[in-house]
N, C-alpha and C positions, 0 to 999 in steps of 0.2 A: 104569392109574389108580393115583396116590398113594394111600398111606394118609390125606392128606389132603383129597384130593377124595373119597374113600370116607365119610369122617368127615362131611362135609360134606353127601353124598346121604342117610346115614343120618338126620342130624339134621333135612334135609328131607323126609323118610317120617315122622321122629317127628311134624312140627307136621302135614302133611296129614294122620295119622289121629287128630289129636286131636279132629278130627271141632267144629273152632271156627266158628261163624259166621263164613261168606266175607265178608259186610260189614261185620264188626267192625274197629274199629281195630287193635286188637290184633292181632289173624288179618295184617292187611296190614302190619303194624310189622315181627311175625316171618317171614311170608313174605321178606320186603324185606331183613333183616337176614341172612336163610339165603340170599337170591339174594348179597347181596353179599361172604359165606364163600363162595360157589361160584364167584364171581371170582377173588376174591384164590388159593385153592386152585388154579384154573387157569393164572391167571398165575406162582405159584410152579413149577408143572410144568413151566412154560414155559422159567424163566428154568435152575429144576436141567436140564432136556434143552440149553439152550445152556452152559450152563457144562459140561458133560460133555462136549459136541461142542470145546467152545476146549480141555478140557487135554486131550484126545487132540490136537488139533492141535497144542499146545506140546509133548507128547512127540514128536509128529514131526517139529517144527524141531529140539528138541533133540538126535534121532538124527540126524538130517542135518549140524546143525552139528559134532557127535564126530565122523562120517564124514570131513564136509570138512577136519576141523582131523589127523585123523590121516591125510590126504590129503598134504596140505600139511607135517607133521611127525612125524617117529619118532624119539619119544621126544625126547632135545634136539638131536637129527641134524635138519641141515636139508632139505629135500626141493622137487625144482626142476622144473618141468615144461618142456620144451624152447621155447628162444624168449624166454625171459627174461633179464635183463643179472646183476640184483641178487639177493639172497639173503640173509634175515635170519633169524638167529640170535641164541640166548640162552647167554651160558656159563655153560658146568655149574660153572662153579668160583665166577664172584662174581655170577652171577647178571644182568651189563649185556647188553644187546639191542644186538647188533651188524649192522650193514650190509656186506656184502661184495661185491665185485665180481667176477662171477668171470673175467675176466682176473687178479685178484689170487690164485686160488686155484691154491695146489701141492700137485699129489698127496692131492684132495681133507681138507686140513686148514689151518687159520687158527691164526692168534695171537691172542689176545682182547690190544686193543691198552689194556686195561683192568687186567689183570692178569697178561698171559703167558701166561695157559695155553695149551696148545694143544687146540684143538677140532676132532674129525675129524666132519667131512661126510659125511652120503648122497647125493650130489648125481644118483643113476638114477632115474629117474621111476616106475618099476615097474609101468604103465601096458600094454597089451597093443598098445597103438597107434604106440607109439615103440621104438627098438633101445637107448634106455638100458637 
């Protein structure tokens, strides 16, 4: 229970012992006003328990995508899982997002065809499943 539905069952124990004639308007105005703080109270509890339940979910896409993305990449070494042609990489020097193919690659290292640099490749899968 919220400190807000607490609040709320309180203030509903205040008006029943105020000991009000049950058929007065009034009695029914503030019963009715305290039923519908006991709503709202509820549905606030509702909505903090679902927003609590989405950001643990968003932490755990966000730990899965860090997983997948340091899967995929070390550091700015490309990383290739067996069975694929292409391989993209970013140079450490001017920073363009390069395409390679690897029939093009010698002795796992590129030329960024952008500024020359040369850019060495991790191209072993590291994976327990394959002999890279």
């Amino acid at each position: 229970m919220s400190d807000l539905t607490a609040r709320a069952a309180y203030l509903k124990g205040l008006a029943e012992g105020m000991k009000l004639d049950t058929g007065t308007d009034e009695k029914k105005l503030l019963m009715a006003v305290i039923g519908v703080l006991e709503d709202y109270a509820k549905e606030i509890d509702g909505i903090d328990a679902t927003c609590g339940f989405m950001s643990d979910s968003i932490a755990d896409i966000e730990d899965e995508i860090d997983f997948l993305g340091s899967a995929v990449f070390h550091g700015e070494h490309a990383h290739m899982h067996g069975g694929k042609d292409d391989v993209q990489v970013k140079c450490p020097n001017c920073g363009e997002d390069i395409v390679v193919s690897i029939d093009e690659v010698e002795e796992d290292e590129v030329v960024c065809p952008n500024c020359g640099a040369e850019i060495e490749l991790d191209l072993s899968c590291g994976c327990d499943d394959c002999d890279d």
